[in-house]
VOPAGU-2260 file (C-alpha; in pm, 1 decimal, decimal comma):
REM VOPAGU-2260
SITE   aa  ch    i         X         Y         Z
SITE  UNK   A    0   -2263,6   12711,3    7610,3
SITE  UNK   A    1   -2183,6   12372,5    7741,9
SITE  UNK   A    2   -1880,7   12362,6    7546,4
SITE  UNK   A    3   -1738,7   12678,8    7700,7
SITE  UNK   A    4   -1826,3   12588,4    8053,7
SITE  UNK   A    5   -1694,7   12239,0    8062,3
SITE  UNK   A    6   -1295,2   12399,7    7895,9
SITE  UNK   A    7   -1263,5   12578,3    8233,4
SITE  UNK   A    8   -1374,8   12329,2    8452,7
SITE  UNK   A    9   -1218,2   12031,1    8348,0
SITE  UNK   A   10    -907,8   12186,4    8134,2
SITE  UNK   A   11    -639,0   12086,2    8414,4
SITE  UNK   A   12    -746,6   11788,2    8427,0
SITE  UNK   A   13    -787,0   11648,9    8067,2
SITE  UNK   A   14    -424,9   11834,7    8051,9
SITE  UNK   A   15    -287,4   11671,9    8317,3
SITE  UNK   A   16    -462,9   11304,9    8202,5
SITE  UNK   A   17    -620,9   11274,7    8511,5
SITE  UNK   A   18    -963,7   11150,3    8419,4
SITE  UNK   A   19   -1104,2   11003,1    8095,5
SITE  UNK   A   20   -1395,1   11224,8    7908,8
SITE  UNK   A   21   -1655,5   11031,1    7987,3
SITE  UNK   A   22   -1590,1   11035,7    8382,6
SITE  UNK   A   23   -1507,8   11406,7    8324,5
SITE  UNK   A   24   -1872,6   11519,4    8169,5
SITE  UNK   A   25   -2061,4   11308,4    8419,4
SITE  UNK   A   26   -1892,7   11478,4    8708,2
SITE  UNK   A   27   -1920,0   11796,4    8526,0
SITE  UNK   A   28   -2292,0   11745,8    8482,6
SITE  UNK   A   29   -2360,0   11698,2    8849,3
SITE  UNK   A   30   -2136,2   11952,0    8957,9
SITE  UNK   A   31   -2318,8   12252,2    8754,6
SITE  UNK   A   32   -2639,8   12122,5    8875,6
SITE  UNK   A   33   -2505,7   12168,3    9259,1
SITE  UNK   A   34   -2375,3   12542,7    9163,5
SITE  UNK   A   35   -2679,7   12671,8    8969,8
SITE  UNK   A   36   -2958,9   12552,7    9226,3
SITE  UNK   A   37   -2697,6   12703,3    9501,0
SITE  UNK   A   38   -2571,0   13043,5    9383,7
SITE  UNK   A   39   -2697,9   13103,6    9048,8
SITE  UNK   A   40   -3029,8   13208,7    9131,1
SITE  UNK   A   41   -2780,1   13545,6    9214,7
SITE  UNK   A   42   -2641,5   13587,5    8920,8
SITE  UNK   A   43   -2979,7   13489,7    8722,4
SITE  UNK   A   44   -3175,7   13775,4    8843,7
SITE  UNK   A   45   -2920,9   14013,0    8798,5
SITE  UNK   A   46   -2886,5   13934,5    8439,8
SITE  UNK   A   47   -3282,3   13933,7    8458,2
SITE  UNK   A   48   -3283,9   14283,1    8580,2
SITE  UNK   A   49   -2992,2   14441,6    8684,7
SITE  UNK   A   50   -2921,7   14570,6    8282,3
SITE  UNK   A   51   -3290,8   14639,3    8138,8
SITE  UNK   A   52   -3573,0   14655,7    8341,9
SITE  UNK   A   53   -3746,4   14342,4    8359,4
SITE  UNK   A   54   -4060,1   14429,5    8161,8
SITE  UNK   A   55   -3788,6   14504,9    7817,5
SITE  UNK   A   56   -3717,8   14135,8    7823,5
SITE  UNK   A   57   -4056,3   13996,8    7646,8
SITE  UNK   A   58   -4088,1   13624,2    7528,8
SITE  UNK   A   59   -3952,1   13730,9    7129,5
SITE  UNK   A   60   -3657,6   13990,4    7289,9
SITE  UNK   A   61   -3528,9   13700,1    7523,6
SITE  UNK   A   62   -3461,0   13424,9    7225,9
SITE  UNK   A   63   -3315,2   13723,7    7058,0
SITE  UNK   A   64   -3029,9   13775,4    7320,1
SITE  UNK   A   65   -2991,0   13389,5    7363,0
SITE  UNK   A   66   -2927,8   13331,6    6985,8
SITE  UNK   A   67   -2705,0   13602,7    7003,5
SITE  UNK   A   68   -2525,0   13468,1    7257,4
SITE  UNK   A   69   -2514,8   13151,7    7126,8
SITE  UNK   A   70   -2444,1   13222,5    6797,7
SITE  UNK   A   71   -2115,4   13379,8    6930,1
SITE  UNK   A   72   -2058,4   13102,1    7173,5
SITE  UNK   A   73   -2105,5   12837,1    6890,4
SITE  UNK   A   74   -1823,8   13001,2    6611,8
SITE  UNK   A   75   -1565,9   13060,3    6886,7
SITE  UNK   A   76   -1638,0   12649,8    6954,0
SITE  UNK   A   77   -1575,1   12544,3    6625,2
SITE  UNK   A   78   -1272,8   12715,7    6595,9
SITE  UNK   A   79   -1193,2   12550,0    6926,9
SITE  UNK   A   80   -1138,8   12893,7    7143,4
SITE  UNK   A   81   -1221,7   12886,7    7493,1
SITE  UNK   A   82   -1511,3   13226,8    7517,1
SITE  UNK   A   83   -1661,4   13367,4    7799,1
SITE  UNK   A   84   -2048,9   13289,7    7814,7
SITE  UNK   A   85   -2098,8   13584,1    8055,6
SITE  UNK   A   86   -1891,0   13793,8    7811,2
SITE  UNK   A   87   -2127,4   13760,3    7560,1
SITE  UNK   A   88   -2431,7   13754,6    7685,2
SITE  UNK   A   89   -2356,7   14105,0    7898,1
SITE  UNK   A   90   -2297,4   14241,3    7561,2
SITE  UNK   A   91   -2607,1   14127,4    7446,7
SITE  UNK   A   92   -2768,3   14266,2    7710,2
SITE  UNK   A   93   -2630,8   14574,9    7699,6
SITE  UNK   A   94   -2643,3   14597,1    7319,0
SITE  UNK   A   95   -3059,7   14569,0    7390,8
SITE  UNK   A   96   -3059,8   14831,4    7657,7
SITE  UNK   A   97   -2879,7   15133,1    7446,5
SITE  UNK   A   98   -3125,6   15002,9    7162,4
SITE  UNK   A   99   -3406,1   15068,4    7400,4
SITE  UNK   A  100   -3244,7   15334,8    7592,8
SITE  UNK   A  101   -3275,9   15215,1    7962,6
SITE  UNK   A  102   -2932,6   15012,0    8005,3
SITE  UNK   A  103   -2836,4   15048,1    8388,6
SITE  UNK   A  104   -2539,7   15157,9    8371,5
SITE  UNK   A  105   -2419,1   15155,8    8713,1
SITE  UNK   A  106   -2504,8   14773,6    8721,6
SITE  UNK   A  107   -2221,2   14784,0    8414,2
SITE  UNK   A  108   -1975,2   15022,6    8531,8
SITE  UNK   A  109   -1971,7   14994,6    8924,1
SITE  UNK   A  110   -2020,8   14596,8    8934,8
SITE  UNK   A  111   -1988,1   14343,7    8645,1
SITE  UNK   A  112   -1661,6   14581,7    8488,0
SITE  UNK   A  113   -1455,3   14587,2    8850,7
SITE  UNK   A  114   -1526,9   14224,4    8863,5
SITE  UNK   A  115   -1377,6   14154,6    8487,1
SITE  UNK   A  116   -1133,4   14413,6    8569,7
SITE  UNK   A  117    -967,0   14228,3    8889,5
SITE  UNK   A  118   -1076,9   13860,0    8882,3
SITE  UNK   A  119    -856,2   13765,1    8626,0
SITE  UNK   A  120    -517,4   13965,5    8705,7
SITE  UNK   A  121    -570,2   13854,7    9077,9
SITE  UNK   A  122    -618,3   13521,7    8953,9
SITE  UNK   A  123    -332,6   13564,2    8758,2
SITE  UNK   A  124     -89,1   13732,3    9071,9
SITE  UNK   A  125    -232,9   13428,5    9294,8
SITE  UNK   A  126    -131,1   13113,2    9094,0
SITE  UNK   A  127     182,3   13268,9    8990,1
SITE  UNK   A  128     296,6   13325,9    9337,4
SITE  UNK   A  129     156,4   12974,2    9453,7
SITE  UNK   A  130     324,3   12790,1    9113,6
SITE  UNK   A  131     646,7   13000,6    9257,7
SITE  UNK   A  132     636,4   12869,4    9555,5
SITE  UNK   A  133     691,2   12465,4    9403,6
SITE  UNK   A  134     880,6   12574,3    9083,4
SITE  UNK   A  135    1165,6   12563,0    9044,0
SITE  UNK   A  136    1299,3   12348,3    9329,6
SITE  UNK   A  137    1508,3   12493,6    9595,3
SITE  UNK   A  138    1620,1   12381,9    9951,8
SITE  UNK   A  139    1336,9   12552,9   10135,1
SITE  UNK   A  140    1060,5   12349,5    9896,2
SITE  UNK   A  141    1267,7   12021,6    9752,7
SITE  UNK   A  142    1137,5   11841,6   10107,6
SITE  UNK   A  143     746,2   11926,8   10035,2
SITE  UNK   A  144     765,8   11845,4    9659,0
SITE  UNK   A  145     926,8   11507,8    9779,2
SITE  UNK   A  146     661,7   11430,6   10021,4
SITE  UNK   A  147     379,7   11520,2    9784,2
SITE  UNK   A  148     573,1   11282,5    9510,7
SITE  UNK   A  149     505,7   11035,2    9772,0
SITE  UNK   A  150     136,0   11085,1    9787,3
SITE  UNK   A  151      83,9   11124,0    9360,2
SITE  UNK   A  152    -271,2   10889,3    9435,2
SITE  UNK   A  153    -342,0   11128,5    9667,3
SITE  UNK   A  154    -283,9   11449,8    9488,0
SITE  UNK   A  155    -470,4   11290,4    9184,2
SITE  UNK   A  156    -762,9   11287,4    9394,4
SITE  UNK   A  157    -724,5   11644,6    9508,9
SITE  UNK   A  158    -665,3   11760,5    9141,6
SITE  UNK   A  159   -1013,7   11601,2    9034,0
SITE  UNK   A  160   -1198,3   11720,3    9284,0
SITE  UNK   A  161   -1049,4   12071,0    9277,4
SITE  UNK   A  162   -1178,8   12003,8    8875,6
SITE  UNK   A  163   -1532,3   11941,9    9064,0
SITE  UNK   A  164   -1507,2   12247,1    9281,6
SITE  UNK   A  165   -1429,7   12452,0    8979,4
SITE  UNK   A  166   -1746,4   12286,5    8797,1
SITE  UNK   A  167   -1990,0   12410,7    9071,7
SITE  UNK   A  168   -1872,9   12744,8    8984,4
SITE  UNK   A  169   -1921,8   12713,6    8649,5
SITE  UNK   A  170   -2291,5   12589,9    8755,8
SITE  UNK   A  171   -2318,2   12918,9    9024,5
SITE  UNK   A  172   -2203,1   13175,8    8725,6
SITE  UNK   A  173   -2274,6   13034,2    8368,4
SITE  UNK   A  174   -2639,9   12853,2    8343,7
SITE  UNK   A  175   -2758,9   13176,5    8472,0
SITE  UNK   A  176   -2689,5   13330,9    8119,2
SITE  UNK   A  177   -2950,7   13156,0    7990,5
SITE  UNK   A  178   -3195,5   13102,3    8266,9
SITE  UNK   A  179   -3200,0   13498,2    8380,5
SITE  UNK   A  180   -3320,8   13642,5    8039,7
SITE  UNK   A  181   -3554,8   13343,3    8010,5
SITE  UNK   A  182   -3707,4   13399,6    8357,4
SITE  UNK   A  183   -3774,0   13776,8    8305,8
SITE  UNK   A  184   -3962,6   13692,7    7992,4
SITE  UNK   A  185   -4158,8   13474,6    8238,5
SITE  UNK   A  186   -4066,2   13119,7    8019,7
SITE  UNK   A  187   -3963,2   12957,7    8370,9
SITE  UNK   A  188   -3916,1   13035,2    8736,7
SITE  UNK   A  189   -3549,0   13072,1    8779,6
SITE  UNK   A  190   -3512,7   12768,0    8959,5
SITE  UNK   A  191   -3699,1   12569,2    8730,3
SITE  UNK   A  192   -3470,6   12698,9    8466,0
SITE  UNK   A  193   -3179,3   12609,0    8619,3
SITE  UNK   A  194   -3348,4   12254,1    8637,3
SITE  UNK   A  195   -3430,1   12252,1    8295,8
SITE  UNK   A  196   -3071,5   12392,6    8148,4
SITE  UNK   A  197   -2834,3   12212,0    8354,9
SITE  UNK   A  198   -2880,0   11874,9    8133,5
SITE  UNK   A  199   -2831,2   12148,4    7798,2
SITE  UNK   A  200   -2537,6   12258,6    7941,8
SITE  UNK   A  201   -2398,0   11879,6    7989,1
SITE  UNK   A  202   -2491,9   11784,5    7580,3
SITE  UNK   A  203   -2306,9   12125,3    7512,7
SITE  UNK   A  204   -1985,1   11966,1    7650,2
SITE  UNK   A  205   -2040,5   11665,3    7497,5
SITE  UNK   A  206   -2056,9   11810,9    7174,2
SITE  UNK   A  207   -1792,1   12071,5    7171,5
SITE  UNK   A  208   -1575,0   11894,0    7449,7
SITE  UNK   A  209   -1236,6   11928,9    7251,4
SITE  UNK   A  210   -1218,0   12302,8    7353,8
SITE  UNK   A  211   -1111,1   12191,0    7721,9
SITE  UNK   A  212    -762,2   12047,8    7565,9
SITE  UNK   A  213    -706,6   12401,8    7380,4
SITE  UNK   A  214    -619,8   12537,5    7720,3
SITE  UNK   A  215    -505,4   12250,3    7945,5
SITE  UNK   A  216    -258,9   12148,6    7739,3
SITE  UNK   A  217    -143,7   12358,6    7397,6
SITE  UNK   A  218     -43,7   12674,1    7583,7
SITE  UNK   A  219     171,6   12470,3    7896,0
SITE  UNK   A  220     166,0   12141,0    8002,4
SITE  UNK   A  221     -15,9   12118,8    8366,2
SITE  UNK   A  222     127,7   11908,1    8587,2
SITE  UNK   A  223     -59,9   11771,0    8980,3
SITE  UNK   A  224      28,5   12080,1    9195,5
SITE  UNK   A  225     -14,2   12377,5    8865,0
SITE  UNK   A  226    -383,7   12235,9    8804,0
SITE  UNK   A  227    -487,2   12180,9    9141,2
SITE  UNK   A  228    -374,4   12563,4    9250,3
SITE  UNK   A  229    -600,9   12675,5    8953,4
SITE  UNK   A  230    -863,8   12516,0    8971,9
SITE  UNK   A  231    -879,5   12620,3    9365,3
SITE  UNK   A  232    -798,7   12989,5    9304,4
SITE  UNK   A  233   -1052,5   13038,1    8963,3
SITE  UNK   A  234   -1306,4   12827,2    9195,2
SITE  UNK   A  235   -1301,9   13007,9    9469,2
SITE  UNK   A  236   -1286,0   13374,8    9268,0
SITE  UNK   A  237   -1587,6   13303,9    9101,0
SITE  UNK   A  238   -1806,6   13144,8    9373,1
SITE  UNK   A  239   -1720,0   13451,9    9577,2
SITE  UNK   A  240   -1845,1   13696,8    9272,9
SITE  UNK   A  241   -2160,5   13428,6    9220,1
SITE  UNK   A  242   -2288,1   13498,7    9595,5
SITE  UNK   A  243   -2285,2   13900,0    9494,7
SITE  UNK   A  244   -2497,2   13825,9    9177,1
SITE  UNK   A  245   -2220,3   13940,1    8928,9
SITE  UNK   A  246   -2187,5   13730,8    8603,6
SITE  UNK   A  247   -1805,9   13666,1    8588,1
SITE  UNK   A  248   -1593,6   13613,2    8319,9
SITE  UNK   A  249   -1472,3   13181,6    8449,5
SITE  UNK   A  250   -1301,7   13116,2    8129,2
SITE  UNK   A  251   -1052,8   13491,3    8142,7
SITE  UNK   A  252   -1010,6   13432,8    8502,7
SITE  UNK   A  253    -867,6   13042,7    8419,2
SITE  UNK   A  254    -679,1   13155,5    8125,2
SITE  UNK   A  255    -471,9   13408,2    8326,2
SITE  UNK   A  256    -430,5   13125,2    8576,0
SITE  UNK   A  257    -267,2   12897,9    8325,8
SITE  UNK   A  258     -45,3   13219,4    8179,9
SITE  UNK   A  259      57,9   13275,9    8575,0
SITE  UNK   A  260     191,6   12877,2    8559,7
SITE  UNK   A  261     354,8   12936,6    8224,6
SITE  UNK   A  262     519,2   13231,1    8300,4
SITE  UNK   A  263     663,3   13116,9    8635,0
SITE  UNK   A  264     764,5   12811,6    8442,3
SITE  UNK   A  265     867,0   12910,3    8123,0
SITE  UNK   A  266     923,8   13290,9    8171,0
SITE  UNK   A  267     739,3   13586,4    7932,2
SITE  UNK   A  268     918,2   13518,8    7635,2
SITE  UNK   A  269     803,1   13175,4    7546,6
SITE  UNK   A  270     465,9   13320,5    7674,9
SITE  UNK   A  271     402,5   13576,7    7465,5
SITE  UNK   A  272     525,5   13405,2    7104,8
SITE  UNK   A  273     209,9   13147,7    7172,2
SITE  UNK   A  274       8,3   13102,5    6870,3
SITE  UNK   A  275    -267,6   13026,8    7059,7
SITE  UNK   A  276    -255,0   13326,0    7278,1
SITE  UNK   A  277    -295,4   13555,6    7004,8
SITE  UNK   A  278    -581,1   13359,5    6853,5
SITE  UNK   A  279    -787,8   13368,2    7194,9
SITE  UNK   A  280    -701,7   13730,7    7227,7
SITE  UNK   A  281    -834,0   13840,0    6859,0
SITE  UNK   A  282   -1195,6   13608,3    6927,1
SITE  UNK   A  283   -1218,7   13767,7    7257,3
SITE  UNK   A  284   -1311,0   14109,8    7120,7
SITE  UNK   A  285   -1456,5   13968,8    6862,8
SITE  UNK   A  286   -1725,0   13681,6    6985,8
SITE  UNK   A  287   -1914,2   14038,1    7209,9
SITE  UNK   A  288   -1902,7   14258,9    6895,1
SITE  UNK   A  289   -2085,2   13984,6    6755,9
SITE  UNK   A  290   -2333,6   13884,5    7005,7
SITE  UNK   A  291   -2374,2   14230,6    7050,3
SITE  UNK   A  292   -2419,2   14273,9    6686,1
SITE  UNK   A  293   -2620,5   14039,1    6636,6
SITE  UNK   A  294   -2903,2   14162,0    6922,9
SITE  UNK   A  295   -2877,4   14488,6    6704,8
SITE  UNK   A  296   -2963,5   14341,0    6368,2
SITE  UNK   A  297   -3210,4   14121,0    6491,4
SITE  UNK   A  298   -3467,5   14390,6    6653,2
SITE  UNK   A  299   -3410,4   14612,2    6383,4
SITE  UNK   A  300   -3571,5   14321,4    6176,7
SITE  UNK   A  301   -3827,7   14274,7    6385,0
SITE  UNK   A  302   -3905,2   14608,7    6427,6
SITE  UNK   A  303   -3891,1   14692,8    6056,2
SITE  UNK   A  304   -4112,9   14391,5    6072,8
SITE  UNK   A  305   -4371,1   14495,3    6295,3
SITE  UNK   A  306   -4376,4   14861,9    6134,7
């Protein structure tokens, strides 16, 4: 899961050449600590609770959704396509409660779908308008864009720690997959699961760190000002969505941040003839069917095993 947190959070910057790996997965590491002992204690006992009742999630059902999820997580990673943790592990979730007939489905509909609904396109709207606003140059903007040139040291600083603010939320939304079902199946407290997964979640992007590049650089090159305006706008949608508990989809949200830059730099045309696009798109209905899936097939077993 790792793998899929550090892509969003560091993307820009790895695109942009701003910081080496290394630097970028130690400052990731700390960062997701801050946001999951912050804000994702929220989003970790909604995913606890706010699907299934608590008491569905026993010790066996719990490492049932989280192989599920990870199982998912791990063939979109070696394939290198950025996919959404929360994504799949709501579909695991859900997958468990129509199995056991008491999914909340007000917690579904009137919450996480809005959110997944309107993050991303607003996301999307926002970093257009702001990329807009720098390219291409014109009277009104050519003195800002000179006076920024001036300060490049400066707005390489901003850029990395706009890349840090953008971790936390990673931190606040994604460790909480794994840490909510955990903590209703009473394995930790949820803030000594956050303690405990934050280092997993730091070897995950060690391991499968090459899926930050598939974004941050093969669909349009990110310059200073593009990365900085995502990694503020995706940052601060998902930190807001964090402090109401809803498990947001980080790595749509980004992608339709980058898609806003290409389009206001490249137009639609270029946009939509992307390879890559179309390869994200097809593993992004497929990585839930499977998770989903995959929570299916495994309690059947068990329960054909236990009958």
């Amino acid at each position: 899961m790792g793998g899929n947190g550090f892509s969003p959070a560091f993307s820009a910057a790895l695109g942009a050449n701003l910081v080496s790996r290394k630097a970028a997965l130690i400052l990731f590491a700390i960062c997701v600590g801050i946001g999951a002992l912050t804000l994702g204690t929220h989003v970790a006992k909604t995913l606890g609770g706010g699907f299934v009742p608590p008491s569905t999630i026993d010790k066996p059902t719990a490492l049932i959704l989280i192989a599920a999820a990870c199982t998912s997580l791990f063939i979109a990673s070696i394939v290198r396509i950025p996919e959404s943790t929360s994504w799949v592990t709501v579909f695991a979730l859900v997958a468990l409660g129509l199995m056991r007939g008491n999914l909340n489905t007000h917690t579904l509909t009137h919450e996480v779908l809005v959110a997944w609904a309107t993050i991303p396109p607003m996301a999307f709207v926002l970093t257009f308008i702001l990329t807009r606003s720098l390219y291409p140059l014109r009277g009104w903007n050519y003195r800002l864009y000179e006076h920024l040139t001036k300060h490049e040291w400066k707005l390489r600083i901003l850029v990395i720690v706009s890349s840090c603010y953008l971790a936390i939320a990673v931190g606040a939304n994604n460790v909480a997959n794994v840490v909510g079902p955990l903590a209703a199946a009473g394995l930790f407290s949820v803030r000594g699961g956050m303690l405990v997964f934050t280092p997993v979640f730091a070897l995950g992007a060690i391991v499968f760190f090459r899926i930050a590049k598939a974004i941050g650089s093969d669909v349009v090159p990110l310059g200073l000002y593009s990365a900085m305006i995502i990694n503020v706008v995706v940052g601060s949608m998902v930190l807001i969505v964090s402090w109401l508990g809803i498990p947001q989809s980080l790595v749509h949200a980004q992608l339709l941040s980058v898609l806003g830059v290409a389009l206001a730099k490249e137009g639609s045309h270029e946009l939509l003839r992307h390879p890559l696009i179309r390869r994200i798109a097809v593993f992004w209905v497929v990585s839930p069917l499977i998770a989903g899936s995959a929570v299916v097939l495994q309690l059947l077993i068990v329960g054909w095993c236990h009958g």
